[in-house]
C-alpha positions in Angstrom: -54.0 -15.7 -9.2 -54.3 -19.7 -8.9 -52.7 -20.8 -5.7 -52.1 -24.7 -5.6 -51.2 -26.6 -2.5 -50.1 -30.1 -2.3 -48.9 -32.1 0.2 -46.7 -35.2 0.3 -46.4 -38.0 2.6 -49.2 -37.2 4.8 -52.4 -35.3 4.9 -52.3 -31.7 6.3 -54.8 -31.2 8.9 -57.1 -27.8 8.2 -55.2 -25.6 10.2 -51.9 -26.1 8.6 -53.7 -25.1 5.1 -55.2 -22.2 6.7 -52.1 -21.1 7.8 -50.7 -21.3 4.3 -53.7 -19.8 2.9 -53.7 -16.9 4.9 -49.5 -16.2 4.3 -49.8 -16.7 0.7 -52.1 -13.8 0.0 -49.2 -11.0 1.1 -47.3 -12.1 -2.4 -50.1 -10.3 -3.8 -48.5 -7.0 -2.2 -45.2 -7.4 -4.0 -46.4 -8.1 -7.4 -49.7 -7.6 -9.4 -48.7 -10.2 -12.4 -48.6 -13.4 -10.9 -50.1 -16.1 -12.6 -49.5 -18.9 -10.4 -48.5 -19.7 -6.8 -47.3 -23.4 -6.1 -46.9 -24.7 -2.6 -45.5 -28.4 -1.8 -45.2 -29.1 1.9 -43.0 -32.5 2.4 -42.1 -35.0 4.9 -38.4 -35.6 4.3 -36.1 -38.4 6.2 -39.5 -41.0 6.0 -36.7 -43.9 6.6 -35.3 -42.2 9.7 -37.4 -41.7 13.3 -36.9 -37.7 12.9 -39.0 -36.6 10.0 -37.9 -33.0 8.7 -40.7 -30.6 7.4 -39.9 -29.2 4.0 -41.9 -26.3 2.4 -41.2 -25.3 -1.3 -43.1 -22.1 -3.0 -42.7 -21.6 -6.9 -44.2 -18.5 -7.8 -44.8 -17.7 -11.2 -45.3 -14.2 -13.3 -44.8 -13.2 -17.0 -41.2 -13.8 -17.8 -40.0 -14.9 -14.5 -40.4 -18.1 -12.2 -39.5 -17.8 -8.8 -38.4 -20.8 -6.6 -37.5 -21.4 -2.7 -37.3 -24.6 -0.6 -36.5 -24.4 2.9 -36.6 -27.5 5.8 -37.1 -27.2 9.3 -38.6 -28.5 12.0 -42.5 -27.4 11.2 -44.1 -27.0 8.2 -45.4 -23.8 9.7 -41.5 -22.6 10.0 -40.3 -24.0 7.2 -43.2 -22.1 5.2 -43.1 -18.6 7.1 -39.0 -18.8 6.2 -39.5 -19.8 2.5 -42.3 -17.2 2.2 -39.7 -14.6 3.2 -37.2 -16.0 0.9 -39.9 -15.5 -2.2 -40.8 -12.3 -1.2 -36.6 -10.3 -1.1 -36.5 -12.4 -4.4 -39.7 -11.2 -6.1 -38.5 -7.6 -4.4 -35.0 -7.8 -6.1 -36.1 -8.5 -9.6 -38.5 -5.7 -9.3 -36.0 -3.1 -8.1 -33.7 -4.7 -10.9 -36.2 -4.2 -13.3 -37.0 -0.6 -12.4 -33.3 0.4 -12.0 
């Protein structure tokens, strides 16, 4: 599994990656054929005083690409909400896929 992080508009500090790091690795749990794991954590409103934090995961596996953006206030809630997005969607396909 390749897992690529970017960030844009700013430099994330170690813990921030950590953070992601450490999230990312439950995907594994849900499904055994992903090829690659894309993460792109944002500044969004740069123009504006208040800055909102925007996380987007695109997971891919054979046949299927899986893709969530969600914007809060933190990268770290932003993240922890789009990680639970990916993982009911990667879940529904499975159970679809079984059924």
């Amino acid at each position: 599994m390749n897992v690529n992080i970017q960030t844009v508009r700013f430099d994330a500090d170690s813990k921030l990656i950590d953070h992601v790091n450490k999230k990312i690795t439950k995907i594994e749990n849900f499904h055994d054929r992903i090829t690659k794991i894309d993460v792109y954590l944002k500044l969004d409103n740069v123009v504006h005083q208040i800055k909102d934090k925007v996380a987007e995961i695109r997971v891919k596996v054979p046949r299927h690409e899986f893709f969530v953006k969600h914007t809060s206030k933190s990268f770290e809630a932003s993240f922890d909400s789009a990680l639970e997005s990916i993982i009911s969607q990667i879940k529904k396909t499975k159970q679809k896929q079984a059924a």
